[in-house]
C-alpha positions as CSV (number, residue, x, y, z in Angstrom):
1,X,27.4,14.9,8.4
2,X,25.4,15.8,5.5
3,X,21.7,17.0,5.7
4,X,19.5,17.3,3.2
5,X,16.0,19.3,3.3
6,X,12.3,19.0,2.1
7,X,9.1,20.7,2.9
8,X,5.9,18.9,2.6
9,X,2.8,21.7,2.2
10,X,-0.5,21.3,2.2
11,X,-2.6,21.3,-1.2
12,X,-5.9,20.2,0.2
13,X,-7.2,17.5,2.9
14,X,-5.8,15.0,0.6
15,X,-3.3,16.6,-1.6
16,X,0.5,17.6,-0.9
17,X,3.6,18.9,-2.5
18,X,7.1,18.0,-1.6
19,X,9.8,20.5,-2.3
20,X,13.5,20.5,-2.0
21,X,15.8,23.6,-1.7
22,X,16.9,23.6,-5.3
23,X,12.9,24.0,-5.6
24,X,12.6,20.8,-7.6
25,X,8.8,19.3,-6.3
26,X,6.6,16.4,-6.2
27,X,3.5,15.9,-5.8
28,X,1.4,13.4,-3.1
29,X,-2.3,12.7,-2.7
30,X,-4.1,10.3,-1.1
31,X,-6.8,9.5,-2.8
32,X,-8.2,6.4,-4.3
33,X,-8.1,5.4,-7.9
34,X,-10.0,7.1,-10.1
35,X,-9.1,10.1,-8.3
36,X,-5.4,9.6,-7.5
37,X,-3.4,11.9,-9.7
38,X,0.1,11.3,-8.0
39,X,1.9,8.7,-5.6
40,X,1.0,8.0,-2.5
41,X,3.6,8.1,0.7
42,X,4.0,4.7,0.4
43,X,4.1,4.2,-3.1
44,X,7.3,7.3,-2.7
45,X,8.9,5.0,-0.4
46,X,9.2,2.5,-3.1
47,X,10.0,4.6,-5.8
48,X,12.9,6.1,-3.5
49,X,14.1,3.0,-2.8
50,X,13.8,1.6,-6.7
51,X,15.4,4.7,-7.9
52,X,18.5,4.3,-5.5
53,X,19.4,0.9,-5.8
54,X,18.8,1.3,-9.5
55,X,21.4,3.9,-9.9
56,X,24.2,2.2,-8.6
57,X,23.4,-1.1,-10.0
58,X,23.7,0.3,-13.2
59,X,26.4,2.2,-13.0
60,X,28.6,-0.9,-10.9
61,X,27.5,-2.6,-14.7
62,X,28.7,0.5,-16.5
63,X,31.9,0.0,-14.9
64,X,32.4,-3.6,-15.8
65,X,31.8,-2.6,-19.6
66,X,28.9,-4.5,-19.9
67,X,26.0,-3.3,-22.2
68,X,22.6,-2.4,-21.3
69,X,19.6,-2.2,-23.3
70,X,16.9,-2.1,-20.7
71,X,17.1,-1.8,-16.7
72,X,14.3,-1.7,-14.5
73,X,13.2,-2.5,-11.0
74,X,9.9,-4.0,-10.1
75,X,9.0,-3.6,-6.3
76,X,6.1,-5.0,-3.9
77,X,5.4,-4.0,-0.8
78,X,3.6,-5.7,1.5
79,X,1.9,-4.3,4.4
80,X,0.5,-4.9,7.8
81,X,-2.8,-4.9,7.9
82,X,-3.3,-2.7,11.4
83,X,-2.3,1.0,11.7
84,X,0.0,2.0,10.9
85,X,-0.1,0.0,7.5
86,X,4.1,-0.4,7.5
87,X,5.6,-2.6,5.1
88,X,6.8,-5.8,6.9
89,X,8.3,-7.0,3.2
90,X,9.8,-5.3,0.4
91,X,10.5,-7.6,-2.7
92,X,12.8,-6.0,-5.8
93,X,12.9,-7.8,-9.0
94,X,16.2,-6.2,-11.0
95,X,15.7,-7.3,-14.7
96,X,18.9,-6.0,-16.9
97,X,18.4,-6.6,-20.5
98,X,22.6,-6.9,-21.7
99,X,23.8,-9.3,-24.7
100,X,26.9,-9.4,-22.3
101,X,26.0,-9.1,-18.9
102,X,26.3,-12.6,-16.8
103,X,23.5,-13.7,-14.1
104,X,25.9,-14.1,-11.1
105,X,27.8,-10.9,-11.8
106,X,24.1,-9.2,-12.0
107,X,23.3,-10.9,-8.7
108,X,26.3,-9.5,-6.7
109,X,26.4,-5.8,-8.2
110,X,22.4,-5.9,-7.2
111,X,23.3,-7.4,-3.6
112,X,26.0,-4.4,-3.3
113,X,23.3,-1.9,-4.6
114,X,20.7,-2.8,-2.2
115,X,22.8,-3.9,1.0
116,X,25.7,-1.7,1.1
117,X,25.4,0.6,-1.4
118,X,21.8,2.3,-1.4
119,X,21.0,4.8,1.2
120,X,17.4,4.8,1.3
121,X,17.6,1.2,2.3
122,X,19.8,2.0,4.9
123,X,17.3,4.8,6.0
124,X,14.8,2.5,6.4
125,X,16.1,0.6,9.5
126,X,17.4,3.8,10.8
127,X,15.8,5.6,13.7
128,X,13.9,8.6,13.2
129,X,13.0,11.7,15.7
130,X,10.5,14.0,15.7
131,X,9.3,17.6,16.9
132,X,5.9,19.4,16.6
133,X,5.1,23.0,16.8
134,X,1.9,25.6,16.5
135,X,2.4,28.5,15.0
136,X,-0.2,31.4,14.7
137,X,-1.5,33.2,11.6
138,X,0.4,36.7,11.2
């Protein structure tokens, strides 16, 4: 199996950065608008899951020759209104702008994309495990 790695450190009470091992990072805060200067957790989980499905889409189009001006996703969570605020939906909008593209080929490579295809949509029904641990100031 193949693992991959991040580590999530602490900027301030409401500001963190997320680095991976090639040391390519992104920052997290959450604040409220006018103060939020990057995405929130939950607006990540989106953008994750946009960018994944994207990627295949397009390139399952690339592969049937067709041409693409413009690709984008539009996503919408919606979530619970308790704690913790999980999303209960997640809608995708998939607009291709092609002169040669058909609808109902669209439809199927974005069905493939997001149901077989895409492994952050996969992740999200999968189960996840945890540790904690204290460590002390050297």
């Amino acid at each position: 199996m193949s693992k991959r790695n991040v580590t999530v450190r602490m900027q301030g009470d409401y500001e963190y950065e997320a680095k991976n091992l090639q040391g390519n990072t992104v920052a997290i805060d959450m604040y409220d608008a006018p103060q939020k200067r990057a995405q929130s957790p939950m607006d990540l989980l989106l953008s994750a899951l946009g960018g994944c499905a994207s990627v295949d889409a397009v390139l399952m189009m690339r592969k049937k020759r067709r041409q693409i001006d413009d690709f984008f996703v539009e996503l919408e969570g919606t979530r619970n209104d308790g704690i913790p605020a999980y999303y209960v939906h997640i809608d995708l909008k998939f607009v291709l702008v092609s002169p040669d593209a058909k609808e109902e080929e669209f439809a199927k490579v974005v069905a493939l994309s997001v149901e077989k295809y895409c492994s952050v949509a996969s992740s999200i029904k999968s189960t996840i495990t945890f540790k904690s641990e204290v460590r002390r100031p050297s």
